[in-house]
C-alpha positions, 0 to 999 in steps of 0.5 A: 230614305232617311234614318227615321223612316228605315227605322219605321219600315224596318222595325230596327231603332234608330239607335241600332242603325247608328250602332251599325253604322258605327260598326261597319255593318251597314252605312248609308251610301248616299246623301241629300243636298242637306248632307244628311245620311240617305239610305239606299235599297241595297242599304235597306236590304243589307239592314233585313239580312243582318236582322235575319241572321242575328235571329238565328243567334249569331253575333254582330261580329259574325254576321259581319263575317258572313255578309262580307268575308268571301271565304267564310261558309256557313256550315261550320257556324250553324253546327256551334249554333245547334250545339249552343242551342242545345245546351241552352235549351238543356239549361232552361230545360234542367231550370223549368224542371226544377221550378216544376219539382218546386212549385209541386212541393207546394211551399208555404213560405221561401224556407220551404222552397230553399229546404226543397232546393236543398233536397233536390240538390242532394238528390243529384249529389256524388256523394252516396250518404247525401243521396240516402240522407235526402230519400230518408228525409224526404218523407220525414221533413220536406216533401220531395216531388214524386217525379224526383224520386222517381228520375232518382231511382231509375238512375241510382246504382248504389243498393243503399241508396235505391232501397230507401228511395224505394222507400221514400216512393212507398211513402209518398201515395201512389209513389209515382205509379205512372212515372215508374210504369214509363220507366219499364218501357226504357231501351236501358236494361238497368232502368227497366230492373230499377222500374220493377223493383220500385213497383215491387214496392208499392203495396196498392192495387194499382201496383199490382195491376201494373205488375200483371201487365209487366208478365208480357214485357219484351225483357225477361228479366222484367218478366221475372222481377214482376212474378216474384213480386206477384207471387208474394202477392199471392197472384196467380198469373205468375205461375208460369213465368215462376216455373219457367225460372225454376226450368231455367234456374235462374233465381230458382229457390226465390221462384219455389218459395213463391210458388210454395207462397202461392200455393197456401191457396187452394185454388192455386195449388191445383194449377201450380201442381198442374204446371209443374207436371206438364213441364215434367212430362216433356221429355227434353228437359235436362235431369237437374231441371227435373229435380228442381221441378220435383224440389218444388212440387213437393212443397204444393200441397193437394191431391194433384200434387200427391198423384203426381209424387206417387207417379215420380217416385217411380221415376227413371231418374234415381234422384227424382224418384227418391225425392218423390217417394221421401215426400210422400212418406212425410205426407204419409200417403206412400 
């Protein structure tokens, strides 16, 4: 079979027939009696070899070494393949991100896509002042995509900086809601605290929903984050959680000053004097936890809580027993 018609059936070009030939790869092993070149069937099935494995990315140079070196094993080649695929992949990937984050900038005109570049550039910086300057000017100059606040702040570890990315993702509508909702859900337990605080942050509704249901997360350290944040929204789904972290002392004075917070609602105050005297009636707590809970229910307002300091200062332990009779006296029902 001639050039012409290889090239045909083949689908590769004469002029890449020639290249091969001219290195090695694959050369017509006959001839017609004009003397032209004549392509046999092993030449035609050495041609869909080479044309298969140069479209697993290996090189001309490559492809001659495993069709014609005995000693050469695929193995070791299709690993560098996988491991160049990989990283051209995260290149084009790092690349359609960023055309993304761009074209959702909506820019008017080509300064505005250099000014977003710029911002994004410095979002990703080493440097932590240009990290702050690009979240504070987000919002003032050139707007950043949310999505690249978001991935911004679920990654940053300096304060400085998280605070006013948080801030940029309050200024910017629903802040990323979905985005940082995904985040609570990340095996990383540092992505999971910076996901939560960012929602802290968001003043609708829609946060506060996403926070109600962070209650129940597998990570109590999320489940803390969120009654804080509930509290100060005056939700009372957090008592519980907010007791349990007084029980625990972690973060004990901030959980009383939110059940204090939640407490300025009638309706609440009942329930959180109510779960305070549960917990006080069980009898394996240690005496510092007990104090702590007397501590905070002398701050709930009510007659459930008044009944419940009338029992307490009676109390076996001196300390809550005294606690509890110096709140009445203020109260002026002792």
């Amino acid at each position: 079979m001639l050039i012409g018609e290889v090239a045909r059936r083949s689908g590769v070009s004469a002029r890449m027939l020639r290249h091969y030939d001219s290195l090695g790869l694959v050369r017509p092993t006959g001839r017609t009696e004009a003397g032209y070149r004549e392509y046999s069937g092993e030449d035609i099935r050495r041609i869909f070899h080479i044309e298969s494995l140069r479209s697993l990315g290996l090189s001309l140079r490559e492809v001659g070494r495993a069709l014609d070196d005995p000693g050469f094993t695929p193995s070791e080649l299709v690993g560098d393949l996988v491991r160049r695929t990989r990283e051209r992949i995260a290149r084009e990937t790092e690349l359609l991100t960023r055309l993304r984050r761009i074209g959702a900038a909506e820019p008017a005109d080509w300064k505005d896509v250099l000014q977003t570049v710029a911002l994004l550039q410095a979002l990703n910086s080493e440097s932590t002042g240009k990290r702050q300057r690009a979240a504070l000017s987000s919002a003032a100059e050139v707007p950043v995509p949310v999505e690249a606040l978001v991935e911004a702040v679920l990654s940053e570890t300096d304060p400085n900086v998280a605070g006013a990315l948080r801030w940029a993702l309050a200024r910017s509508g629903d802040g990323g809601l979905a985005l940082l909702a995904e985040g609570l859900g990340s095996p990383l337990a540092e992505v999971r605290e910076r996901a939560v605080r960012s929602i802290a942050e968001l003043p609708h509704d829609e946060a506060t929903a996403v926070l109600r249901d962070a209650l129940a997360n597998s990570d109590v350290a999320v489940r803390r984050s969120a009654a804080l944040a509930l509290g100060a929204r005056h939700v009372a789904d957090a008592v519980p959680t907010l007791i349990d972290m007084i029980v625990e002392e972690v973060n004990d004075v901030d959980a009383a000053d939110a059940l204090s917070t939640l407490a300025g609602d009638p309706g609440s105050a009942d329930r959180i004097a109510t779960g305070l005297v549960d917990r006080l009636a069980d009898g394996t707590l240690a005496a510092p936890a007990r104090r702590r809970l007397t501590q905070a229910l002398a701050d709930v307002p009510g007659d459930t809580a008044s009944r419940a300091l009338a029992d307490l200062s009676h109390d076996d332990d001196r300390v809550v027993a005294l606690t509890a009779a110096y709140v009445l006296e203020l109260r002026g029902t002792r």
